[in-house]
N, C-alpha and C positions, 0 to 999 in steps of 0.2 A: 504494500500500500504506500504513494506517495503521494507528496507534497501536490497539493491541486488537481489529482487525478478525480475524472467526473466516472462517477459509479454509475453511469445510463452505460448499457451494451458491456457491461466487462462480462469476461467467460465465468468467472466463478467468485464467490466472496469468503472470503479466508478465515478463519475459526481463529481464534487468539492462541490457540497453544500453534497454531502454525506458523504466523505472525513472529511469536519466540521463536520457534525454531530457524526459521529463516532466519534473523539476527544472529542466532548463534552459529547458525551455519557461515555469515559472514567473517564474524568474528575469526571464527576458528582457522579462514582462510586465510585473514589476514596476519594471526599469530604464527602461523606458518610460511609467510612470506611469499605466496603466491598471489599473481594477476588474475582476474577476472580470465583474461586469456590462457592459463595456462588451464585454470579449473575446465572450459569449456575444450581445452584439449583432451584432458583427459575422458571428459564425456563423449566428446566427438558432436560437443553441440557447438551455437556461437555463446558467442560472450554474453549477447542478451538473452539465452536461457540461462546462463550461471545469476544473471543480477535479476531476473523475474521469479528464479527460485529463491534469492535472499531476501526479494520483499512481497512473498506470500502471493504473488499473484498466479501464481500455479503450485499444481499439487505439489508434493514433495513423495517423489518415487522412491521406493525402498530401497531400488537399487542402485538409481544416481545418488542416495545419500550414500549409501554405503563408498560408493569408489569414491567419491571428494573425501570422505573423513579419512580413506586409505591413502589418496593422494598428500593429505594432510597430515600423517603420520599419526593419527590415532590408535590407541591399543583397539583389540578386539570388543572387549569390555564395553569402552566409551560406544564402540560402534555398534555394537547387537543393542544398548541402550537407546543411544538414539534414532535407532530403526524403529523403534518401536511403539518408541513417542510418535515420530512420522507417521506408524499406519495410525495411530489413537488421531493424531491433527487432523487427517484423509477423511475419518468417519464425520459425517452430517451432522447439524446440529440438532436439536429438538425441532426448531423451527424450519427443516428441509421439510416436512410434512403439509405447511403451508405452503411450500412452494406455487400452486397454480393462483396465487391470491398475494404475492409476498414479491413487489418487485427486485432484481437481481441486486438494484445495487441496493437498500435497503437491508437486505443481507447481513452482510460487515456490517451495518451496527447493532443488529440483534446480538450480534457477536461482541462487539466490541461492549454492549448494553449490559451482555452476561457477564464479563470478564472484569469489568471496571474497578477499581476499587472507589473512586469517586465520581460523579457524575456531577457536572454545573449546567443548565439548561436557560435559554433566556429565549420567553413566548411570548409575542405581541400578538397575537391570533388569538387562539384556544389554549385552554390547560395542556398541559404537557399527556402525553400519552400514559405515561407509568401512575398517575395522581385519574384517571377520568373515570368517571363509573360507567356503566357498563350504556346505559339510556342514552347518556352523554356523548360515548365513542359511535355508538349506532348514529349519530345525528351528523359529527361531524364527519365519519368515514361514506356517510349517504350523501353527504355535501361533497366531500374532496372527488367520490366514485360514482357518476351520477345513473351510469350504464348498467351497474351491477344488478343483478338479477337478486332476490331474498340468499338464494344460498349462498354465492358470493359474500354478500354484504355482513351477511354472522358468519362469517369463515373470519372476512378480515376483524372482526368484534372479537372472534374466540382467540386468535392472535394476540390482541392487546391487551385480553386481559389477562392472557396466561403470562405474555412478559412480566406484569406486575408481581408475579411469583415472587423477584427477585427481591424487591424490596421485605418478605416476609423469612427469607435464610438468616439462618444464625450468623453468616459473614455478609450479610447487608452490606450494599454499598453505600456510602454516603453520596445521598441526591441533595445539591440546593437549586431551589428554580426560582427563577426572578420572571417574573409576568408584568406584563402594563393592565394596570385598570383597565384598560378597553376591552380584556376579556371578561374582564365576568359582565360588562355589558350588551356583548355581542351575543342574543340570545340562542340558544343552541334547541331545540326541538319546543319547548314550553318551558312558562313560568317554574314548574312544578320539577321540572327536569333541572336548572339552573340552581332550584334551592339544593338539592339534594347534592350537584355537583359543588359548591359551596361549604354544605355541612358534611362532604367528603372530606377539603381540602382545609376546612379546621380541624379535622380529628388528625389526618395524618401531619398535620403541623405539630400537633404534639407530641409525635415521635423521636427520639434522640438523634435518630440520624438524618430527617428528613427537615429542612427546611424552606419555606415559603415567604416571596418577598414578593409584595407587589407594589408598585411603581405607580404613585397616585399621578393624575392627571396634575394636579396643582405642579409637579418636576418640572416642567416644560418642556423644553429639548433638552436631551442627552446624548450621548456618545452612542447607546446602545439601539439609537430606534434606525433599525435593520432586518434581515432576514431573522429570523429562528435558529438559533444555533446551541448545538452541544459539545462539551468539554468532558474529555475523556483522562481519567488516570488510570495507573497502573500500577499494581503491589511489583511485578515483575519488573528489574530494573533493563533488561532487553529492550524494552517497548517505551517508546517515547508516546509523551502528551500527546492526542489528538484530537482536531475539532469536526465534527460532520454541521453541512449547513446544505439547506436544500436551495433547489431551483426546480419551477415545474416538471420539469421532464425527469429531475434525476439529481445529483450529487454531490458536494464536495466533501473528500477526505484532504484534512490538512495536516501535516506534521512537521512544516518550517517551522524552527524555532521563532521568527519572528513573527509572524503568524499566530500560530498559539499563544504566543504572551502579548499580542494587541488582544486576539479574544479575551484572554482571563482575565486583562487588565480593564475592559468594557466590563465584565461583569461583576470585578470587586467595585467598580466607580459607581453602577448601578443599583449594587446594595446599600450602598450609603443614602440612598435616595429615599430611602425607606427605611422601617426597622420592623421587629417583628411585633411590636406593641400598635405600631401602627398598621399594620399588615393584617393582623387580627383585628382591629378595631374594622379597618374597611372592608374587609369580607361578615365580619355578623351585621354590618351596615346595610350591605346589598342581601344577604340570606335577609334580611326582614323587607326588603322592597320587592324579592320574590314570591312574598308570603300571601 
């Protein structure tokens, strides 16, 4: 996965232990002092299959791992190991089941969504996906897919709320989401639907790892009123920060450092705009203008 690469049309979306692996597989070249050229010699491929296996954008074959970790001078050990990892990376995620409902590049962040240990998210639209109750995603996902037939449209329902799993693991990642007021005005199916989406995102506001900031109108302009975007961490030190931000059609994965620290830096300036005393006060403000 690089830097600006748009997830419309890619071949496949890469599970985060393969993501690792790929890293380490670079790594390991490079501790051994070999070119990209030498690696694809000894595969007998070009040099751009050695750097599309190091950044996850193709599978990781058992048996090209093996001869670069031989080429690399790895013991046996090291390499019947990380063979092994590679077929566990290879296997699908939970969510390859969605696939007929589940666009390709969309994919990697289900992945990248599982694996996080922190998640920072900033919605000028809708609630964020992982926070929507279930009325609520039916409304906007009938809004985003307006072609959908019934079975489609709770395909992509049972998708989002089965991601929210994540937030309920003992190793929870930590979500913070910053939203602009203009969501919880933007009504999404009924009155009745908005409250309950509301007195969702006060209850999980009072979770330890989950917090909720929203962006009174009174801010005025800010740095942040832009696309939708999410900021991605990682327990694993292989994997760098990354940001996914959409565009109709499809994708951006970002992993330039500079890049990623304008996002995170938009969205610690956007929490000072707010706090959570007041975040709380203006969501039971509007759950009683739903009422």
């Amino acid at each position: 996965m690089s830097e600006g690469r748009s997830g419309a049309g890619t071949a496949g979306a890469p599970t985060v232990l393969r993501m690792i692996l790929g890293r380490r597989l670079q790594d390991r070249r490079r501790e051994a002092g070999a070119s990209l050229e030498d690696a694809a010699k000894a595969l007998r491929v070009t040099s751009l299959t050695i750097r599309r296996l190091e950044k996850a954008e193709v599978a990781l074959k058992p048996l090209y791992v093996e001869k670069l970790l031989e080429t690399y001078g790895a013991d046996q050990q090291e390499i019947d190991e990380f063979v092994a990892l590679a077929e566990r990376a290879n296997e699908p995620g939970w969510w390859h089941a969605y696939r007929d409902v589940l666009p390709n590049w969309f994919s990697a962040y289900v992945s990248l969504e599982t694996g996080a240990k922190t998640l920072r998210t900033y919605e000028p639209h809708y609630v964020t996906g992982l926070l929507q109750t279930e009325r609520y995603a039916r409304g906007v996902l009938g809004g985003g897919f307006p072609n959908d037939g019934d079975e489609d449209l709770q395909r992509r329902v049972d998708l989002r709320l089965r991601r929210q799993g994540l937030l309920e693991r003992p190793d929870a990642p930590t979500l913070w989401v910053v939203m602009e007021e203009a969501v919880l005005h933007r009504v999404v199916g009924s009155s009745e639907i908005m409250r309950e989406q509301i007195e969702r995102l006060l209850e999980v506001s009072q979770l330890e790892h989950v917090s909720v900031d929203v962006v009174p109108f009174t801010a005025g302009a800010h740095v942040g009123v832009c696309a939708p975007y999410t900021y991605f961490r990682f327990e694993e030190p292989e994997l760098p920060d990354i940001v996914y931000t959409e565009i109709l059609t499809g994708a951006m994965y970002l992993d330039q450092r500079s890049d990623v620290a304008a996002h995170l830096e938009a969205h610690n300036r956007m929490s000072l705009l707010t706090s959570d005393t007041d975040s709380r006060a203006l969501l039971n403000r509007m759950r009683k203008e739903y009422s």
